[in-house]
N, C-alpha and C positions, 0 to 999 in steps of 0.2 A: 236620326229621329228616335230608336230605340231605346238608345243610351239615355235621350233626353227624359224620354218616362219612365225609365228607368230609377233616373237622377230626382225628378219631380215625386215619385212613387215613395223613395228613400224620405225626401225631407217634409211630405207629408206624415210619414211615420215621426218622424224624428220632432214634429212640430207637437203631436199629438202628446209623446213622450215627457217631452219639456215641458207643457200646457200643465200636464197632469199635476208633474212634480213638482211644479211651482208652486199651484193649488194646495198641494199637499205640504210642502216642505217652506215654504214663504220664500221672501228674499234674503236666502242665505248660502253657505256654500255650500250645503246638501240640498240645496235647491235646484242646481246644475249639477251635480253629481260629483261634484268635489268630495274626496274622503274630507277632506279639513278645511277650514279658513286658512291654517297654517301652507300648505300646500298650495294650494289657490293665490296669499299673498306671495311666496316663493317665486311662482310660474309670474305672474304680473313685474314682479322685479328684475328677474332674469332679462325679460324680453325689452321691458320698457329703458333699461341703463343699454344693453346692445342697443337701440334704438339712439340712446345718445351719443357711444361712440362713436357709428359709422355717422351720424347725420352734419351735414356741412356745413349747418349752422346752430346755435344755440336755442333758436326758437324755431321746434320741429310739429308739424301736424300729423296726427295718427286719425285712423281709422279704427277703430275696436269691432272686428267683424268675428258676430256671433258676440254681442256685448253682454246678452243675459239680461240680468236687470240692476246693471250700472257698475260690479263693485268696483272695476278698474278704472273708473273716475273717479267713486270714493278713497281708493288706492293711492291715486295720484291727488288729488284735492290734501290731503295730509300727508304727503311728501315733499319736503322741501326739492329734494335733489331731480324731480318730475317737473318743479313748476314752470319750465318754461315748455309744456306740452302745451298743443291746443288739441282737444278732442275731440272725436263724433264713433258715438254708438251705433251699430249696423246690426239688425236682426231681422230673420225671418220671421220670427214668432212674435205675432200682435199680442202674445201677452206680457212676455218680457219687454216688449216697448211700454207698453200699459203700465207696470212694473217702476220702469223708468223714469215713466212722466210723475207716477205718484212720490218717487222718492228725490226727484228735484223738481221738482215745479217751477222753479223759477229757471233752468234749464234745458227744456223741453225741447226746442230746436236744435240741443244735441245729438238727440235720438231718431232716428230715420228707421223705419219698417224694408227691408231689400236685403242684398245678398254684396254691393256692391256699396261703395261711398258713395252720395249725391253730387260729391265735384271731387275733385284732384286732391289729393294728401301725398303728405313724405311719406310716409310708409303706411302699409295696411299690415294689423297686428291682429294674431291667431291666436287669444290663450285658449286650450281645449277646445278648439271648434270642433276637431275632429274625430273628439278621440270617440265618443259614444257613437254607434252604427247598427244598424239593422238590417246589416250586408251580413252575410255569410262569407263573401266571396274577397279576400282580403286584394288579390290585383283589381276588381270591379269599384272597392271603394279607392282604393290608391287612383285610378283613374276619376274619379270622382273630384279626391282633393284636388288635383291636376289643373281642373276643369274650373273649379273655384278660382285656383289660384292665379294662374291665366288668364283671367276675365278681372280679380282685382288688382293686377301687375298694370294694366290699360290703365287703371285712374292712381297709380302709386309714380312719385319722381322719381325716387328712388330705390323701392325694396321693398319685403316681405319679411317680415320676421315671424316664428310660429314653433310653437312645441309642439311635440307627437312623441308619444311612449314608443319608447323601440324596444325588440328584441331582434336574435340572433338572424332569426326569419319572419318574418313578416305573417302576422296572424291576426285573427277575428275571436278573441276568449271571452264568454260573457259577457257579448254585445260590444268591448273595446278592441276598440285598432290598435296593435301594435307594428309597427313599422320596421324597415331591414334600414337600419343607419346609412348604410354605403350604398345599398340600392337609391335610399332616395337622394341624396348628391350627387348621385350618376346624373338621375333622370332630371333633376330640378338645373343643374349646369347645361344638359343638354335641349332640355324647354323654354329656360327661362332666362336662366343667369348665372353668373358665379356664387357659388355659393359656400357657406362654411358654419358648422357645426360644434356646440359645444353642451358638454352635460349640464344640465338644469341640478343649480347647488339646491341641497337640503331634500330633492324631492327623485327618489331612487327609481330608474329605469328611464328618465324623465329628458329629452335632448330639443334644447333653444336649436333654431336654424335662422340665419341671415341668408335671403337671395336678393343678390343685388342685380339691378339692369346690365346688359351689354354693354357694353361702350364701343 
């Protein structure tokens, strides 16, 4: 019960956070805290081609949780080598859906307000959901993503894909989470699934993860 208003506590902060800098920043990649568009597109490509390798068919459904205000449909909408994605945006923050609705309109039932997909997808996809925190306590937010992740594994067929900035040991610097690479393969094989790790090209410190279901 603790952990949970603890958790509620966090992404009330973290809603406020987002709300601001949107206002402030519009819809762009310093709008979510991206240093670059260059980076932001990076992390989207990484995740979304793993997504096509592992997936067991040519026409794969994602989930985009913590979608922002759209770009990784924009990302995909002008990639040929994505078009056989079907997509749904997942956010907590009713402004970034808002966000959403104004930049497709004719899309809008893309976009969902929650933490969770509204129904079953091949995978549920992380760019940067996690890196920004208002933890101090870097095991407290790892328990955290966990907690996420485990809850969107229930409506995913097959898997999780998601970046997270790693270093050596696992720390909280100017509000970013950075993650222990091996730590978190330990704990996500032994929670979730198999899992397997690779450095995210172009974008330094940066690592794609694949968790796939048990069998």
């Amino acid at each position: 019960m603790l952990r949970r208003l603890i958790y509620a506590n966090h992404e009330r902060q973290l809603n406020r956070t987002y709300r601001n800098r949107l206002a402030n920043r519009g819809n762009t990649a310093q709008g979510v805290f991206w240093r670059s568009q260059t980076s932001q597109i990076a992390r989207f490509d990484a995740l979304l081609s793993l997504v096509h390798q592992i997936a067991p068919q040519k026409l794969v459904t994602i989930a985009d949780i913590g979608c922002g205000y759209g770009a990784m449909l924009a990302f995909i909408n002008k990639t040929p080598a994505y078009a056989q994605t079907i997509y749904h945006g997942v956010d907590i923050n009713r402004a970034m859906i808002a966000a959403c609705h104004q930049t497709f309109p004719a899309e809008n039932a893309l976009f969902t307000i929650g933490n969770t997909p509204p129904k079953l997808v091949d995978f549920c996809v992380f760019s940067g959901t996690f890196n920004l925190t208002h933890s101090d306590d870097p095991d407290l937010w790892m328990d955290y993503i966990f907690a996420c992740l485990d809850r969107c594994m229930a409506r995913a067929r097959y898997g999780l894909v998601l970046n997270l900035l790693c270093a050596p040991k696992a720390k909280i610097e100017s509000q970013i989470f950075y993650a222990d690479r091996a730590a978190f393969i330990r704990r996500a094989e032994a929670m979730i699934g198999p899992t397997h790790a690779q450095s995210t090209k172009y974008v330094s410190g940066d690592v794609s993860f694949v968790i796939t279901r048990k069998t």
